[in-house]
C-alpha positions as CSV (number, residue, x, y, z in Angstrom):
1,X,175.9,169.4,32.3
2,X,178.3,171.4,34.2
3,X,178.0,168.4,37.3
4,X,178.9,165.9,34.7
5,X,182.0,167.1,33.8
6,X,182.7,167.9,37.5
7,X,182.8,164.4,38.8
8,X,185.6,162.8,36.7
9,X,187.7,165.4,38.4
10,X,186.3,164.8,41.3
11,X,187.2,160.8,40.9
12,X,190.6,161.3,40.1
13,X,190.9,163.8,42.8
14,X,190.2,161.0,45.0
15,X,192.1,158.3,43.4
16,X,195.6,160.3,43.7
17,X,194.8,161.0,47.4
18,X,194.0,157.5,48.0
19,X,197.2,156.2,46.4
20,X,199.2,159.2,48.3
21,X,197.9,157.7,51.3
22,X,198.5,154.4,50.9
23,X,202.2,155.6,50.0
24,X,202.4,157.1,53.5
25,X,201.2,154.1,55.4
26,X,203.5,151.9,53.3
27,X,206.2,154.6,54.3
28,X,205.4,154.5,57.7
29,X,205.0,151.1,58.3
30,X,208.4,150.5,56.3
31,X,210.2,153.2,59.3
32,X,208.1,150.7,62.3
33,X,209.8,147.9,60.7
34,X,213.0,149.6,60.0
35,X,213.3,151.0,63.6
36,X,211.6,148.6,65.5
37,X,211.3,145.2,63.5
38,X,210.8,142.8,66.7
39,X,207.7,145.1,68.5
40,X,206.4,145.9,65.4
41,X,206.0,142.0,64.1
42,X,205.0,141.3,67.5
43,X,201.8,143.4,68.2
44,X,200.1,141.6,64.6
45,X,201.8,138.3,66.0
46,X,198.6,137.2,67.6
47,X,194.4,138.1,67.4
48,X,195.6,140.5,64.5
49,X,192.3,140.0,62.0
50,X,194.1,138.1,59.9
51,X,197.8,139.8,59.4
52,X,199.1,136.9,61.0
53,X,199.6,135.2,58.2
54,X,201.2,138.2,57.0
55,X,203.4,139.0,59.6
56,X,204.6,134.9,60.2
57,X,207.8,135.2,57.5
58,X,209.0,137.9,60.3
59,X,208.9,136.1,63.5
60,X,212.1,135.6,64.9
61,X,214.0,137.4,62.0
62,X,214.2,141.1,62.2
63,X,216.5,141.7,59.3
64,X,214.5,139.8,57.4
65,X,211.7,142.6,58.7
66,X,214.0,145.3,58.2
67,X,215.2,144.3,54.2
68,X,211.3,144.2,53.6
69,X,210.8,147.6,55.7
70,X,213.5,149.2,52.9
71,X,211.6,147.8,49.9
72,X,208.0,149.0,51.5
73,X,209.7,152.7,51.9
74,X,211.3,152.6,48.3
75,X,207.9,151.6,46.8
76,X,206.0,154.1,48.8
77,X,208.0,157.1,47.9
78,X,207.9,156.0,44.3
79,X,204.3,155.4,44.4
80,X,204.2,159.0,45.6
81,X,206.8,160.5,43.5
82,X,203.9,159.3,40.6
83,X,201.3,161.7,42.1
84,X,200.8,165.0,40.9
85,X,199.0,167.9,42.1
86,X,196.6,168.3,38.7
């Protein structure tokens, strides 16, 4: 019995740590494309696995980059403001 009651703590131990670190890559890749919009676009320009597609509204227009880059770091720290320790 005592495992049973373990492993829902267990998930949701694992669910907060997965959305904590999908806040930092969301923060992180927001800073690449703050700081560095035109290198960052470029290296997933080309033979990226797919995130062309994702990356084509960015070509040529790194303020474009840069106004997404803000959102993606406001949503990642509110996505990890939402986490809490228990």
């Amino acid at each position: 019995m005592a495992r049973a009651t373990h492993e829902p703590e267990v998930t949701r131990l694992l669910a907060r740590r997965t959305v904590e670190m999908a806040a930092v890559f969301m923060i992180g890749d927001g800073m690449l494309g703050l700081l560095q919009p035109r290198r960052h676009v470029a290296l997933w320009q080309e033979r990226a696995l797919g995130a062309e597609a994702l990356v084509a509204p960015f070509v040529g227009r790194p303020g474009r980059r840069r106004a997404y880059a803000l959102l993606q770091i406001a949503a990642g720290i509110a996505l990890a403001a939402r986490q809490h320790a228990r």
